[in-house]
Structure formats: C-alpha cells, structure tokens
C-alpha positions as CSV (number, residue, x, y, z in Angstrom):
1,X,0.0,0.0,0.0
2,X,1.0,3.6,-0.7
3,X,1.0,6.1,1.4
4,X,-2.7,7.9,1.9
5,X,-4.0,4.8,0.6
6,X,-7.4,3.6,2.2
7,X,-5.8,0.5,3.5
8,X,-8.3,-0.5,6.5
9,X,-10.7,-2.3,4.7
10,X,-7.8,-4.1,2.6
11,X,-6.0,-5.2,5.8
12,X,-9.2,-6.8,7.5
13,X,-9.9,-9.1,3.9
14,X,-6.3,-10.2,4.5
15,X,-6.7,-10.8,8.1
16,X,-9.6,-12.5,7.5
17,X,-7.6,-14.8,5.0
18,X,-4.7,-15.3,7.0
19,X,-6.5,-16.2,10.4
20,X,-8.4,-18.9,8.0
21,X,-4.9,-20.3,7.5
22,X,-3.2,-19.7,10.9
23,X,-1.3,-17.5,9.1
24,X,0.8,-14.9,11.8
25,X,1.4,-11.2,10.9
26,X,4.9,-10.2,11.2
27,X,5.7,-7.6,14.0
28,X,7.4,-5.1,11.6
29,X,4.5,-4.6,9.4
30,X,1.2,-2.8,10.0
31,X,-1.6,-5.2,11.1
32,X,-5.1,-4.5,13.3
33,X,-3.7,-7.5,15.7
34,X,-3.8,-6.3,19.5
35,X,-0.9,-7.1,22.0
36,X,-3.2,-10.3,23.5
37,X,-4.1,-11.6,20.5
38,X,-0.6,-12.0,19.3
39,X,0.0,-13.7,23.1
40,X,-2.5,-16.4,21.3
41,X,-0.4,-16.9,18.1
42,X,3.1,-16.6,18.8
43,X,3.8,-19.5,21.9
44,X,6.8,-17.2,22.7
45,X,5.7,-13.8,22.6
46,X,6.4,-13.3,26.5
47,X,9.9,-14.3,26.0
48,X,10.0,-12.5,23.4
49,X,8.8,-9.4,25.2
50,X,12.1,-10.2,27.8
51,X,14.6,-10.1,25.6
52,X,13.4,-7.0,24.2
53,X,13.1,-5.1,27.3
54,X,16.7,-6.3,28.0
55,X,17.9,-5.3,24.9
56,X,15.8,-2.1,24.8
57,X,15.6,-0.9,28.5
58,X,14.7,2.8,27.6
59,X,12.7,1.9,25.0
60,X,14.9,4.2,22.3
61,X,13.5,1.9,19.3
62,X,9.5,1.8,20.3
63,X,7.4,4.3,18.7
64,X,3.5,4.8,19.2
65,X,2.9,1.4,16.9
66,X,5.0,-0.6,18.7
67,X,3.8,0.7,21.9
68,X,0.1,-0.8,21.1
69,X,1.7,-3.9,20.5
70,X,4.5,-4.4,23.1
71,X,3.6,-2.3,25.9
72,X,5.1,0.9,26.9
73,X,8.2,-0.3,27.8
C-alpha cells in the first residue's frame, strides 16, 4: 500500500484470509492485531517481550505502533 492509501478495509480481507490459515502477521508490518491476540499466536511472545526489554531498557527503538503492540516499555 502507498502512502494515503485507504488500507483499512484491505487489511481486515487479509486478516480474515490469514487467520483462516493460521497464518501470523509479522511484528514489523502494520496489522489491526492487539498485543493479546498476538499472546494467542506466537507461543513465545512473552519471551520474546524479555529479551526485548533487556535489549531495549529505555525503549529508544519503540514508537507509538510498537507501543500498542508491546507495551510501553
């Protein structure tokens, strides 16, 4: 999608397609997944969430995105 694209309805379809398949959306890319429903998919996500609090303890590399779907810090 380009920027200033209408991308919202083009994301849930994909979703919808994905979740049919078990697919996963990947962290680094926009997605309308919440932080708990990623806890579902990903069997690791809270060890995840450790090692990137240790390797991030100010949280220099989270921006408002990230935030939604890691926590604060």
């Amino acid at each position: 999608m380009y920027i200033g694209m209408e991308y919202e309805a083009y994301f849930k379809a994909m979703e919808q397609i994905m979740d049919a398949c078990n697919g996963r959306p990947h962290w680094g890319k926009m997605h309308t997944k919440t932080m708990f429903e990623l806890a579902e998919v990903y069997p690791r996500f809270s060890d995840f969430q450790q090692v990137r609090r240790a390797m991030d303890p100010t949280g220099m590399f989270m921006n408002a995105y990230m935030q939604t779907l890691f926590g604060k810090r």
